[in-house]
C-alpha positions as CSV (number, residue, x, y, z in Angstrom):
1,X,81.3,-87.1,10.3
2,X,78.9,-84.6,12.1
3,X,82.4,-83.0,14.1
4,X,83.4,-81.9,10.4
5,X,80.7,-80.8,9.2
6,X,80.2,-78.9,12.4
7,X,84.0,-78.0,12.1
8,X,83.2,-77.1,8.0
9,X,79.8,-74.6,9.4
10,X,82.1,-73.1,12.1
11,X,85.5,-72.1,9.1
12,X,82.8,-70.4,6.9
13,X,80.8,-68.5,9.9
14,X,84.4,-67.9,10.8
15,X,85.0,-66.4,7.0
16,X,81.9,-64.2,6.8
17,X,82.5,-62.8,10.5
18,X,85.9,-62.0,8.9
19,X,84.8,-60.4,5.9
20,X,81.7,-58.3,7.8
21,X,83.9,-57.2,10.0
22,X,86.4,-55.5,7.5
23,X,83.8,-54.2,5.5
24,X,82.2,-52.7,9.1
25,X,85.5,-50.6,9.6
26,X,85.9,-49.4,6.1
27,X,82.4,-47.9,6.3
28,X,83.5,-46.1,9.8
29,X,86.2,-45.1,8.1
30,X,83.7,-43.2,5.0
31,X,82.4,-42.5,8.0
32,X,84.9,-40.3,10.1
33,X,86.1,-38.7,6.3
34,X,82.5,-37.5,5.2
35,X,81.9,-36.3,8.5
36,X,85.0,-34.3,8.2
37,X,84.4,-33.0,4.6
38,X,81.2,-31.9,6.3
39,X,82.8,-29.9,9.2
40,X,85.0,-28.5,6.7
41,X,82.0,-27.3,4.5
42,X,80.5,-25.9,7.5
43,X,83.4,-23.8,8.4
44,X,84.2,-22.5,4.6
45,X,80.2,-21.6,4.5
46,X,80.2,-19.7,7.7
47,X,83.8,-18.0,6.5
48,X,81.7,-17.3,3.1
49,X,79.2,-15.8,4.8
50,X,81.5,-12.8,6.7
51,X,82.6,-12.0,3.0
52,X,81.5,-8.9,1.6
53,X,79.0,-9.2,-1.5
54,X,81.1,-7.9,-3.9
55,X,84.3,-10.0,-2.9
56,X,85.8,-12.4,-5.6
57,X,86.1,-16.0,-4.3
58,X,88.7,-18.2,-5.9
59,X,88.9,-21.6,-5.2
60,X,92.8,-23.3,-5.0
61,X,93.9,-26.2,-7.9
62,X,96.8,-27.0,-7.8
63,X,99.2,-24.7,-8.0
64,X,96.7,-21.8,-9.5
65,X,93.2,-20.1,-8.2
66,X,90.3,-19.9,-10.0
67,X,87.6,-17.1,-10.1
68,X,84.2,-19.0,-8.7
69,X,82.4,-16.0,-8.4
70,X,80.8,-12.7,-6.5
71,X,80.0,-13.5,-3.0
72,X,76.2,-13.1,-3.4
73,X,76.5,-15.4,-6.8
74,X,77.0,-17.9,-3.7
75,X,73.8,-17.1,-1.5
76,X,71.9,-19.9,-2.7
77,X,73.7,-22.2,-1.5
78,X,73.6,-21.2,1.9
């Protein structure tokens, strides 16, 4: 009686370990990507930055670029 509940406790710790341990990798995983939106973010600010003030940016969707704005429309966010 006491082996299966012993047996019973060890299946469910068993389970949760499991479970915690998927849900540990998916959030390295958010991780690792955010970490490289952010290094990417870096780099496009600090290319940004060498562009003249009264450059056009234009962002890529798609197929077709968009007009964001004049270069020093984009100073407060650096």
């Amino acid at each position: 009686m006491a082996d299966e509940a012993n047996r019973t406790a060890f299946i469910e710790l068993q389970d949760r370990m499991i479970e915690t341990t998927s849900k540990f990798k998916q959030v390295q995983n958010r991780i690792r990507t955010k970490e490289g939106e952010k290094k990417r973010a870096f780099l496009t600010l600090e290319e940004l930055r060498q562009v003249l003030d009264d450059t056009n940016t234009y962002k890529s969707i798609g197929m077709r670029r968009h007009l964001l704005s004049h270069r020093n429309a984009l100073a407060h966010y650096g």
